[in-house]
C-alpha positions in Angstrom: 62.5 129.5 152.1 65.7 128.1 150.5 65.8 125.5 147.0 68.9 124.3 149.0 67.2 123.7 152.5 65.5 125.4 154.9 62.7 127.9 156.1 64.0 130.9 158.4 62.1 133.5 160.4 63.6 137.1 161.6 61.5 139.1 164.2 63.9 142.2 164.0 64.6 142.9 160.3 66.7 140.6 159.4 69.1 140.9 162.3 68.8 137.1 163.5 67.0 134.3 161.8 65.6 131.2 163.4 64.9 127.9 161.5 61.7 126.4 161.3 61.9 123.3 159.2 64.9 121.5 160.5 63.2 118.3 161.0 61.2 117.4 158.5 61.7 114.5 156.0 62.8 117.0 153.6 64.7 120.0 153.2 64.3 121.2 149.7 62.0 124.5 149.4 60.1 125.2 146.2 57.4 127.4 147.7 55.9 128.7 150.7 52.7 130.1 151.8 51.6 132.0 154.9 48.6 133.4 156.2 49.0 135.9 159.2 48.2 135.9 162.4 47.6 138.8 164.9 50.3 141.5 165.3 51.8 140.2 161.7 52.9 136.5 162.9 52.8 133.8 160.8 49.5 131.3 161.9 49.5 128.5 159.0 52.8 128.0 157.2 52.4 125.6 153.6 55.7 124.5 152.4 55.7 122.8 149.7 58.9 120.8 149.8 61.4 119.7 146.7 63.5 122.3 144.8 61.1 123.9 141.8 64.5 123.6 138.9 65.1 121.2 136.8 68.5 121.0 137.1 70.9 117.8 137.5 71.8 119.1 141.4 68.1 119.2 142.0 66.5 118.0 145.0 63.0 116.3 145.2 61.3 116.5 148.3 58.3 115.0 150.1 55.2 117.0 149.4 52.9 119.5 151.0 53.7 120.4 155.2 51.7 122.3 157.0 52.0 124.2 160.6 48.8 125.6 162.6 51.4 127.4 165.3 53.6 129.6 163.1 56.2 127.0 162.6 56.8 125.3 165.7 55.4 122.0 164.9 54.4 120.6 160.9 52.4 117.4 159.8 52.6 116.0 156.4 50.0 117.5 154.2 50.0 114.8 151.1 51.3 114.8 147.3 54.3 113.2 148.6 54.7 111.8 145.4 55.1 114.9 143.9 58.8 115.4 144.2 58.5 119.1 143.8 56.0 121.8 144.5 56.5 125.1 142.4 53.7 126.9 144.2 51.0 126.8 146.9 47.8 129.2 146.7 45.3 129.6 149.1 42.4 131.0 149.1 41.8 134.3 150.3 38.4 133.6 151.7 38.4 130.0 152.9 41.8 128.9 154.2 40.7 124.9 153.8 40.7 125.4 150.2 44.6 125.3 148.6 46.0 124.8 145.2 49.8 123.3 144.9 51.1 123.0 141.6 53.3 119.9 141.2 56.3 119.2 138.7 56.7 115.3 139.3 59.9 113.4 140.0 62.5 115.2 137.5 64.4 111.9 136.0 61.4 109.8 135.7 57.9 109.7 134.5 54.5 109.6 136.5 54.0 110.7 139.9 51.7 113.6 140.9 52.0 116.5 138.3 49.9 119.1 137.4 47.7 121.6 140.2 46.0 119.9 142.8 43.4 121.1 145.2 42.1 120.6 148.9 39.1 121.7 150.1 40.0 120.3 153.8 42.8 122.0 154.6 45.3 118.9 153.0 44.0 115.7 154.8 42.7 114.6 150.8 43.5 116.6 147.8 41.7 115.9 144.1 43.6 116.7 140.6 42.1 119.9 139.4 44.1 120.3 136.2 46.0 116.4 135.4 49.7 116.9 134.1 50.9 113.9 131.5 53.8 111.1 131.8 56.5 114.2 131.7 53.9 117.2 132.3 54.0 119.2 136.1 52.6 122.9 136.9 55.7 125.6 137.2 53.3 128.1 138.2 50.2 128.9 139.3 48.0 131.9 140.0 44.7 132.7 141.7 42.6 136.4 140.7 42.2 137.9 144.3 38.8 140.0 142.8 37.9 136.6 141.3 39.1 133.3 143.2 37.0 130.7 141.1 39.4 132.1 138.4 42.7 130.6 137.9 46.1 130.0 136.0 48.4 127.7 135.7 51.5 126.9 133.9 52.1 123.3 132.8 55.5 122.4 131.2 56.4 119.2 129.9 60.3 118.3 130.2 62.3 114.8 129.8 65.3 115.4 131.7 67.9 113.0 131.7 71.5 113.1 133.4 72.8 113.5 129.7 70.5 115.5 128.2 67.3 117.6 128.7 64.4 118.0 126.4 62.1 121.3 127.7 58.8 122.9 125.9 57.3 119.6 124.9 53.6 119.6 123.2 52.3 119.5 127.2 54.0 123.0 128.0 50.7 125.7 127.5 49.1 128.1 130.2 45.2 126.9 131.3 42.5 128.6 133.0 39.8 127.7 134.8 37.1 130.4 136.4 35.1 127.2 138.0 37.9 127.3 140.6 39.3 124.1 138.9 
């Protein structure tokens, strides 16, 4: 998965790659999640779409995607008004349940920021930990031993073409053992 567009697949080590996202409303990559299929082929593909930087050049994207067929066909999972998605988790023993931390639209505030979870496999997703005005998650990680237990990593930035203000008094790790 590329910041800069695009999610590519090689079956022979990297001598040829095929694309898989190339027509999608978005084609910014901040993340991607996969769980495996028989004979090590990808089954469900998350991409979370919108690059995961805050730079100027940055490009937002259109939320969560999700493909049941390793790739070959995606439907809109929701947050689409997350602008970027730094990281998708699923859980390791119920596929319906994901976490996607969001960043927000990068020049503005509001929007969806902080982690979000589904317990339906995206059709609806809840807030599990609320970013502010300028607050998204960066990061997020789930205990494999321990799933209920989580953390993530909120950062509060005001970016502006002019200038950019980073670490504000949002920025902090959380976690959560509840499973959000």
């Amino acid at each position: 998965a590329f910041a800069t567009g695009g999610l590519w697949i090689t079956r022979n080590d990297g001598a040829t790659w095929d694309s898989l996202f190339d027509h999608e409303e978005a084609f910014a990559i901040g993340d991607v999640a996969v769980l495996w299929g028989e004979a090590g082929q990808p089954k469900t593909i998350w991409v979370g779409t919108g690059e995961a930087n805050a730079s100027r050049s940055s490009y937002a994207g259109a939320g969560l995607f999700r493909s049941d067929d390793g790739g070959r066909t995606w439907r809109h999972a929701g947050l689409a008004d997350s602008h970027r998605i730094a990281r998708i988790v699923v859980h390791p023993a119920n596929p319906d349940i994901v976490y996607a931390a969001a960043q927000g639209p990068l020049y503005t505030e509001g929007g969806e920021r902080g982690v979000f979870k589904t317990t339906d496999g995206g059709r609806t997703w809840t807030p599990a930990l609320k970013g502010g005005l300028r607050t998204g998650a960066v990061d997020l990680l789930l205990d494999w031993k321990d799933p209920g237990t989580l953390y993530a990593a909120l950062w509060e930035k005001d970016r502006k073409p002019w200038n950019f203000l980073e670490s504000g008094p949002g920025s902090g790790l959380h976690k959560t053992v509840d499973g959000g």
